[in-house]
Backbone as CSV, one residue per row, in Angstrom:
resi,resn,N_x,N_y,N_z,CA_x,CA_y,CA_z,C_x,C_y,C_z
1,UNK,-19.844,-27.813,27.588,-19.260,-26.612,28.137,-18.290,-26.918,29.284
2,UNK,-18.379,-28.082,29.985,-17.223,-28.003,31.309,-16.756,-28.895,30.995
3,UNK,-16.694,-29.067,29.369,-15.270,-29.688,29.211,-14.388,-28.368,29.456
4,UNK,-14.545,-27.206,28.953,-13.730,-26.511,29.036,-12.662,-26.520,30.122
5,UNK,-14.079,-26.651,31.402,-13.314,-26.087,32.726,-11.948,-27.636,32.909
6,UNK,-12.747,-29.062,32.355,-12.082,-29.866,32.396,-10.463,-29.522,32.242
7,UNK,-10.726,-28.790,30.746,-9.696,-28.470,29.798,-8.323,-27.535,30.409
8,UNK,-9.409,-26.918,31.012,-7.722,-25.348,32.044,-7.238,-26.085,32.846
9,UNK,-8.090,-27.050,33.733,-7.436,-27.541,34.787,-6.059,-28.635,34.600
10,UNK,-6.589,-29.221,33.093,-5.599,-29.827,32.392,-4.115,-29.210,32.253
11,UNK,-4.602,-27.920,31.909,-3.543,-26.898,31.388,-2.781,-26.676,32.381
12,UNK,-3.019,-26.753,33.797,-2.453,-26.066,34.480,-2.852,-24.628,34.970
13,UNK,-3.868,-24.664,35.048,-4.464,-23.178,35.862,-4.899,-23.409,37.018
14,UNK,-4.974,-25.031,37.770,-4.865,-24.589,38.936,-3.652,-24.916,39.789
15,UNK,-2.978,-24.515,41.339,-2.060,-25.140,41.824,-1.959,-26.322,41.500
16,UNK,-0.599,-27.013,41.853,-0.190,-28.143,41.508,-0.481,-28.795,42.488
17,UNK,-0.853,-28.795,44.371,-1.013,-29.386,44.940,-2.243,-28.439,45.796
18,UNK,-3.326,-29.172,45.700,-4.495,-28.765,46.278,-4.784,-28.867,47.452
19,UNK,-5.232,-28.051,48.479,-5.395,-28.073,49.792,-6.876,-28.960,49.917
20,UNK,-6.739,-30.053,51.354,-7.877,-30.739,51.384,-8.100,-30.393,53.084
21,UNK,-8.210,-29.161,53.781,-8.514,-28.952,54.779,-9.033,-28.301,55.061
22,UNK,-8.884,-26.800,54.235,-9.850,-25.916,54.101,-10.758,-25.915,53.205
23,UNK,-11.813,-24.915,53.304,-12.626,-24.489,52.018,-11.493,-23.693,50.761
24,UNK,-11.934,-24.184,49.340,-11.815,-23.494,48.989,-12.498,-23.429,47.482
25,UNK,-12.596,-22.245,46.580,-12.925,-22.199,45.016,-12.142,-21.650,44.118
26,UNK,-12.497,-21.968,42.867,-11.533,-22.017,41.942,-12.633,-21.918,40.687
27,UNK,-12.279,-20.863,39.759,-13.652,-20.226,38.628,-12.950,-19.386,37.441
28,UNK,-13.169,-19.988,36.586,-13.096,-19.335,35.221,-14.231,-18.441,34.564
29,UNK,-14.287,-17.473,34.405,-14.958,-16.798,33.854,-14.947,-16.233,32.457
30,UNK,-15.820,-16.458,31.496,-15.723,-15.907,30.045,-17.215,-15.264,29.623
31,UNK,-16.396,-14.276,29.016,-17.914,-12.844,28.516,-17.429,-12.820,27.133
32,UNK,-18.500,-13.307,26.539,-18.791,-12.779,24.733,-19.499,-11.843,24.633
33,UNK,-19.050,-11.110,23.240,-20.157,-9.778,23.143,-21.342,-10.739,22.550
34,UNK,-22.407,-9.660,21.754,-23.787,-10.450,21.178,-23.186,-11.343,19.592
35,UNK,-21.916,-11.268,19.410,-21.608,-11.825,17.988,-20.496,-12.951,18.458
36,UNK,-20.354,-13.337,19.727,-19.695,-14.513,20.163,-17.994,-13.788,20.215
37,UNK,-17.840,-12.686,19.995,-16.527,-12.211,20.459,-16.003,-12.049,21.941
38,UNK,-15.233,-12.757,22.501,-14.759,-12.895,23.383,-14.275,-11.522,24.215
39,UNK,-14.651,-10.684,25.217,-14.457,-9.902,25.857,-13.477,-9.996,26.684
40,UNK,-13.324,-11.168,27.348,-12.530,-11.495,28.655,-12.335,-12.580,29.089
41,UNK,-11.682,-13.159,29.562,-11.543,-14.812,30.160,-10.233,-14.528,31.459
42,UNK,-10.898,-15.006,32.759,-10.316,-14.442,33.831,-10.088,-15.974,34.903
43,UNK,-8.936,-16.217,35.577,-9.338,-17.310,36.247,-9.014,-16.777,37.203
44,UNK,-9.575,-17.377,38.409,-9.295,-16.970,39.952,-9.463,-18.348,40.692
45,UNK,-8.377,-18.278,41.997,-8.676,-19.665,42.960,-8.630,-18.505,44.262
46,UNK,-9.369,-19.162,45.591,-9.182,-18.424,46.275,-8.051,-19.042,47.156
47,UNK,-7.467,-19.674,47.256,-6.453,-20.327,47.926,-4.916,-18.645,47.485
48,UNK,-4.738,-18.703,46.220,-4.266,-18.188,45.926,-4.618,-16.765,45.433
49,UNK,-4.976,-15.557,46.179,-5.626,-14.627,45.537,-4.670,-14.087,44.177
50,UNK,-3.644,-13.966,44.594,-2.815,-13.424,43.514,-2.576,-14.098,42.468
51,UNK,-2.797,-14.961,42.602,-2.976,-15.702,41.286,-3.684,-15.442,40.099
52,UNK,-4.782,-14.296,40.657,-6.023,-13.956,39.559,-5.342,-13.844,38.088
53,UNK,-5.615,-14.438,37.012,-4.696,-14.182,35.697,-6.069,-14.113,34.770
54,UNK,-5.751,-13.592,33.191,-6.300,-13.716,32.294,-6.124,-15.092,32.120
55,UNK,-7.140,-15.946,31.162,-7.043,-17.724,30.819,-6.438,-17.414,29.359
56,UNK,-6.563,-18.487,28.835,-6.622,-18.855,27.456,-7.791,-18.413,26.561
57,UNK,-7.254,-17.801,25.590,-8.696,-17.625,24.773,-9.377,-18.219,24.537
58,UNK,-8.942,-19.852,24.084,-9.606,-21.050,23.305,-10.517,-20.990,24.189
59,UNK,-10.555,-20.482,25.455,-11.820,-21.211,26.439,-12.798,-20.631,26.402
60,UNK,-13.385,-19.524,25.272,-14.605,-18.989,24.494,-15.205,-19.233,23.722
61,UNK,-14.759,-20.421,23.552,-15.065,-20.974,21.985,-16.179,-21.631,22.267
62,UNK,-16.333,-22.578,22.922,-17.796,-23.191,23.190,-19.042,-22.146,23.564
63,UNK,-18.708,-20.748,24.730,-19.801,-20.006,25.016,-20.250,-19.381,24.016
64,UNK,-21.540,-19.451,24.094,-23.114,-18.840,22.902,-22.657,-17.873,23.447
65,UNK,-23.293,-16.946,22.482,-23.710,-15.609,22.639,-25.376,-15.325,22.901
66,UNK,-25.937,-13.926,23.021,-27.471,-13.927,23.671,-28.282,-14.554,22.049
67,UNK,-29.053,-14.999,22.493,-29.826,-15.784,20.826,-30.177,-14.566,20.021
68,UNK,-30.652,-13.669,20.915,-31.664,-12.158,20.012,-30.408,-11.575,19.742
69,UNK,-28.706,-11.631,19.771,-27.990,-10.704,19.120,-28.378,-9.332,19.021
70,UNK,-28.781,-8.430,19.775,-28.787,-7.414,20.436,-27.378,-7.003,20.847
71,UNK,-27.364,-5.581,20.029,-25.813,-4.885,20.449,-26.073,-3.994,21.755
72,UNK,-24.601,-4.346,22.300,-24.563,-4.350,24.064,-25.019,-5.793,24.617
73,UNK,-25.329,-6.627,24.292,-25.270,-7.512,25.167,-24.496,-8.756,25.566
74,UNK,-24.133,-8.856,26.572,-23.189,-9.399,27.233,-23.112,-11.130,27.504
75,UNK,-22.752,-11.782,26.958,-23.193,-13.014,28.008,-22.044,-13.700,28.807
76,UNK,-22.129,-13.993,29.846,-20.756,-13.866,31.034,-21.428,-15.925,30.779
77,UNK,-19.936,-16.264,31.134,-20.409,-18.415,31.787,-19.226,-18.482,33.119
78,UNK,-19.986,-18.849,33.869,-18.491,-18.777,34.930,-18.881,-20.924,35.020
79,UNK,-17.535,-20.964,35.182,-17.305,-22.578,35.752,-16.579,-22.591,36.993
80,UNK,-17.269,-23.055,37.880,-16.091,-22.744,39.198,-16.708,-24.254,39.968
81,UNK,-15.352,-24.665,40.923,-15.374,-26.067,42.016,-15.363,-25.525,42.907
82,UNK,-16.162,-25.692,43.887,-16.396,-25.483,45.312,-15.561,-26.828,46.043
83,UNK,-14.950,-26.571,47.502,-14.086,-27.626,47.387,-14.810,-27.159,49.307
84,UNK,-15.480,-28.076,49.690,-15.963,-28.112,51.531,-15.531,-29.612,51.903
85,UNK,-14.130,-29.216,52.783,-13.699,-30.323,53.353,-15.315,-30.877,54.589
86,UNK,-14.918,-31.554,55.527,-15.827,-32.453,56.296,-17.105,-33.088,55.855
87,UNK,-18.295,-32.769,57.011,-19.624,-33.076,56.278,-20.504,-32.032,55.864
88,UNK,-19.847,-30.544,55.522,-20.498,-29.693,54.864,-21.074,-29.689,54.122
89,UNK,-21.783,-29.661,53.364,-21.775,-29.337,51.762,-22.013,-27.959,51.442
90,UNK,-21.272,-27.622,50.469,-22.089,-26.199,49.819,-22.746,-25.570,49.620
91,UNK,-23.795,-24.945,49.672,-24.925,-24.597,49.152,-25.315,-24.321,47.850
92,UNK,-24.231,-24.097,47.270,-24.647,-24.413,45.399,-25.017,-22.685,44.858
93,UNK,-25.217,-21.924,46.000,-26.003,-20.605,45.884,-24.981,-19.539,45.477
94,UNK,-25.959,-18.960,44.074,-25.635,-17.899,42.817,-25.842,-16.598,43.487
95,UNK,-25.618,-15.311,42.656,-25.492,-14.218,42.944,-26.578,-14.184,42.230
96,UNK,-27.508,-13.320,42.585,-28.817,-12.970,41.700,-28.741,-12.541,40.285
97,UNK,-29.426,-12.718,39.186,-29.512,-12.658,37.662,-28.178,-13.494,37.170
98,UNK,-27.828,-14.700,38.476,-26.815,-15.576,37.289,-27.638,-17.016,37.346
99,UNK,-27.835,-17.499,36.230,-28.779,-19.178,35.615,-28.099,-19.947,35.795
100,UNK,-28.166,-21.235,36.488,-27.966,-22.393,36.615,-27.812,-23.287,35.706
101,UNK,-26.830,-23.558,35.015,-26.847,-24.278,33.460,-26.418,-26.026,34.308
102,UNK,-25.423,-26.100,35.105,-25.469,-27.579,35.532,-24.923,-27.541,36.886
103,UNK,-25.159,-28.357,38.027,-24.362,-28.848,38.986,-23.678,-30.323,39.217
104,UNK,-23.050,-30.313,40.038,-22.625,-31.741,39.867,-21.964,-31.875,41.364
105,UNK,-22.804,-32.791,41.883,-21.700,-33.457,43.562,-21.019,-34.264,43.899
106,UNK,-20.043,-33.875,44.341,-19.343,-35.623,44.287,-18.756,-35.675,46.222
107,UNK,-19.124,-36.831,46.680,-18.398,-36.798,47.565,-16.783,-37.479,47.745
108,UNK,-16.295,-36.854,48.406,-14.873,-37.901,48.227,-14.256,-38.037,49.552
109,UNK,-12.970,-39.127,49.853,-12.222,-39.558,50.703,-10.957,-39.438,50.512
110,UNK,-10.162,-39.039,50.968,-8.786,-38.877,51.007,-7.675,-40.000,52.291
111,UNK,-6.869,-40.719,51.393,-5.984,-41.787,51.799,-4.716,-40.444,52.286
112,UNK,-3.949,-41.146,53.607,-3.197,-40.786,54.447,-1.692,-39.572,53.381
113,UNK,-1.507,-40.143,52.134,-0.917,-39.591,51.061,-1.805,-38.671,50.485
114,UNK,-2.853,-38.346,50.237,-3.244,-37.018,49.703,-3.963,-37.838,48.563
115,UNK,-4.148,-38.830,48.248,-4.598,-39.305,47.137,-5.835,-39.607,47.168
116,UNK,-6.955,-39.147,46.187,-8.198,-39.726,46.750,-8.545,-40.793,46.600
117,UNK,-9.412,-41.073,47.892,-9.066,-43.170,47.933,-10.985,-43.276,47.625
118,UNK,-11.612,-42.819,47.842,-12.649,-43.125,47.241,-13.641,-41.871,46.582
119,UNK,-14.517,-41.836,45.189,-15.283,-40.640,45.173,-16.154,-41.318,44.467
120,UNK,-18.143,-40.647,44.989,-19.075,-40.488,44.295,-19.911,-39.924,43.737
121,UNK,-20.068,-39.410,42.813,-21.363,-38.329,42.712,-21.973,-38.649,43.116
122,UNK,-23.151,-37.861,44.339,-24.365,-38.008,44.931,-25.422,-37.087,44.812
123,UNK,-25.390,-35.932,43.385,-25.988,-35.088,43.218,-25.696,-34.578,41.550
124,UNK,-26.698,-34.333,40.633,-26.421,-33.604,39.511,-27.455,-33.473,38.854
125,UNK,-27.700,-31.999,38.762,-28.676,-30.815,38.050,-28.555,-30.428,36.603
126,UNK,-29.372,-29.701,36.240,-29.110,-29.156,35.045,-29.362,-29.765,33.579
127,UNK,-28.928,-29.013,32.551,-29.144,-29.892,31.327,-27.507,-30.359,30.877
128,UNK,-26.666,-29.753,31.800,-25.173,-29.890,31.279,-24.836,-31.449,31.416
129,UNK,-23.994,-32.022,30.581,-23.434,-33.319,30.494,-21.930,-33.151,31.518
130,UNK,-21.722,-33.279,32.778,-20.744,-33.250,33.363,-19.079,-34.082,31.912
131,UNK,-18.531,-33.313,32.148,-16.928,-34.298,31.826,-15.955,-34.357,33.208
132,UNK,-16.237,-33.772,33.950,-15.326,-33.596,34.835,-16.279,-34.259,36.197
133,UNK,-15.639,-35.473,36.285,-16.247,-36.263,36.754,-15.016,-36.984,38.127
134,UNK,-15.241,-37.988,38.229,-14.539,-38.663,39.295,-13.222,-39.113,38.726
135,UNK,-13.029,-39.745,37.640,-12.002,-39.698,37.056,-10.957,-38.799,36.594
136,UNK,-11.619,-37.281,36.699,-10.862,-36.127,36.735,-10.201,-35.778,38.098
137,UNK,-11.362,-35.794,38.999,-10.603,-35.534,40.273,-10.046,-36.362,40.702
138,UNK,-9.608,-37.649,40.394,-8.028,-38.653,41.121,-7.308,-38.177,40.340
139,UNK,-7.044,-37.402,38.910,-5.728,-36.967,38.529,-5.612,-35.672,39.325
140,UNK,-6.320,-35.230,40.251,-5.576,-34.081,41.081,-4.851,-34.536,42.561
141,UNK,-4.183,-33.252,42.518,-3.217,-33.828,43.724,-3.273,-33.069,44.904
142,UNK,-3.819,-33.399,46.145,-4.019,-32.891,47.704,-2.772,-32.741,48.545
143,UNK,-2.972,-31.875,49.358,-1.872,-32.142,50.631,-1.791,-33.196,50.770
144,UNK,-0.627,-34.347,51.409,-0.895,-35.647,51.999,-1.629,-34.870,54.065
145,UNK,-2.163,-36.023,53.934,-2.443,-35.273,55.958,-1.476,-36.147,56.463
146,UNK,-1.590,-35.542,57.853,-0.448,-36.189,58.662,-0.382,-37.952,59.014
147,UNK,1.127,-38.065,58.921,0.946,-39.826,58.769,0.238,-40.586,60.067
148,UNK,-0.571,-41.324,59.441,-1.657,-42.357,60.266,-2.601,-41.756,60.434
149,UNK,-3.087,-40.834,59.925,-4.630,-39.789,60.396,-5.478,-40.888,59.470
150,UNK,-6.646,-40.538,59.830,-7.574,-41.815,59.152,-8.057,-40.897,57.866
151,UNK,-8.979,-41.901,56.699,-9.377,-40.902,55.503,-10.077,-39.776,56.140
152,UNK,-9.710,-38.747,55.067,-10.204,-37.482,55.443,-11.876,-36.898,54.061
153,UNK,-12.921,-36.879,54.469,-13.569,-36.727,53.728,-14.070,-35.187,53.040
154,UNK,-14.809,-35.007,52.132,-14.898,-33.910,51.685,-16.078,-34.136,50.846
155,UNK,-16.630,-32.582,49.856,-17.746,-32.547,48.973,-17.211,-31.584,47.988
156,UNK,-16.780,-32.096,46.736,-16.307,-31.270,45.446,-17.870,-30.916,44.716
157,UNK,-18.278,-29.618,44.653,-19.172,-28.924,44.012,-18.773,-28.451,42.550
158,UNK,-19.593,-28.846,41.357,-18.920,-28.246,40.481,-19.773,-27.882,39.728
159,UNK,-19.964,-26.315,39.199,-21.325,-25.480,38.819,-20.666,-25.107,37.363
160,UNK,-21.595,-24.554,36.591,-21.663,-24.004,35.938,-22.817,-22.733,35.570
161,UNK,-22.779,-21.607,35.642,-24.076,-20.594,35.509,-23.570,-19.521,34.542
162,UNK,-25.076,-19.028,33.797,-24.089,-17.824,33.113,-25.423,-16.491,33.579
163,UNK,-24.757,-15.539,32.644,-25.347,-14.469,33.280,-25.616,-13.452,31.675
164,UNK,-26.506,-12.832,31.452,-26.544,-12.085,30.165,-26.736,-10.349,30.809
165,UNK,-26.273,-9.415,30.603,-26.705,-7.909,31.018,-26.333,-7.177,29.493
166,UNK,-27.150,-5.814,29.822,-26.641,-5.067,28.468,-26.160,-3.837,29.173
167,UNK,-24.807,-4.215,28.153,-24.179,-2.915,28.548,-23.754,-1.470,27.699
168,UNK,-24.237,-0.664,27.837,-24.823,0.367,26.986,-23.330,1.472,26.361
């Protein structure tokens, strides 16, 4: 399933140059009805509010629908990166009635150019098989910080949860 999210970011759904100073997130969201028909697919970053757009359809294709196929029911998958510059970390924490399908932590370092100069996962939950891994995040691209500042560190959070409701 986060290949998907792998997959948009590929595409180009998020900025082209990523801020490494502030907080920020970035989440795709997709809702199938109970027969795997795609309702909606929405991306949002908060860096950019206006940015909020519909995604690509293809990116429904992997989400199940509810197993009992019950008409009205909904099943929502959001994939979103939590991005806490310093020695923060995230808290990882859902909105109530949404499931935890995988997490994944990585810490990272940022070289004087914006490039990340070192990253590790130091955390990962769930039954999900991460794809979007450390090798994904050096093909992204940061502010550079100002010249001669020393590495700048950070904690990339990357969740996946879904959510089922019926809607009548």
């Amino acid at each position: 399933m986060l290949a998907l999210f792998a997959a948009a970011l590929a595409a180009g759904a998020s900025p082209t140059v990523l801020e490494s100073s502030v907080p920020w997130w970035e989440k795709i969201t997709v809702t199938v009805d109970d027969k795997g028909k795609q309702q909606s697919c929405h991306y949002q970053i908060s860096l950019v509010p206006s940015a909020a757009k519909a995604c690509d359809p293809a990116l429904a294709a992997s989400v199940k629908a509810d197993g009992d196929g019950r008409s009205g029911v909904y099943s929502k998958v959001t994939y979103e990166r939590r991005f806490s510059p310093g020695n923060q970390l995230d808290s990882g924490k859902l909105q109530p009635g949404d499931t935890l399908l995988g997490r994944q932590v990585m810490f990272l370092t940022f070289a004087a150019d914006g490039a990340i100069e070192s990253c590790k996962v130091v955390a990962a939950t769930g039954e999900m098989e991460f794809q979007y891994n450390c090798d994904e995040a050096r093909k992204e691209q940061f502010k550079a910080l100002a010249f001669g500042a020393p590495a700048r560190q950070a904690f990339l959070t990357v969740l996946a949860y879904g959510h089922s409701e019926h809607i009548a």
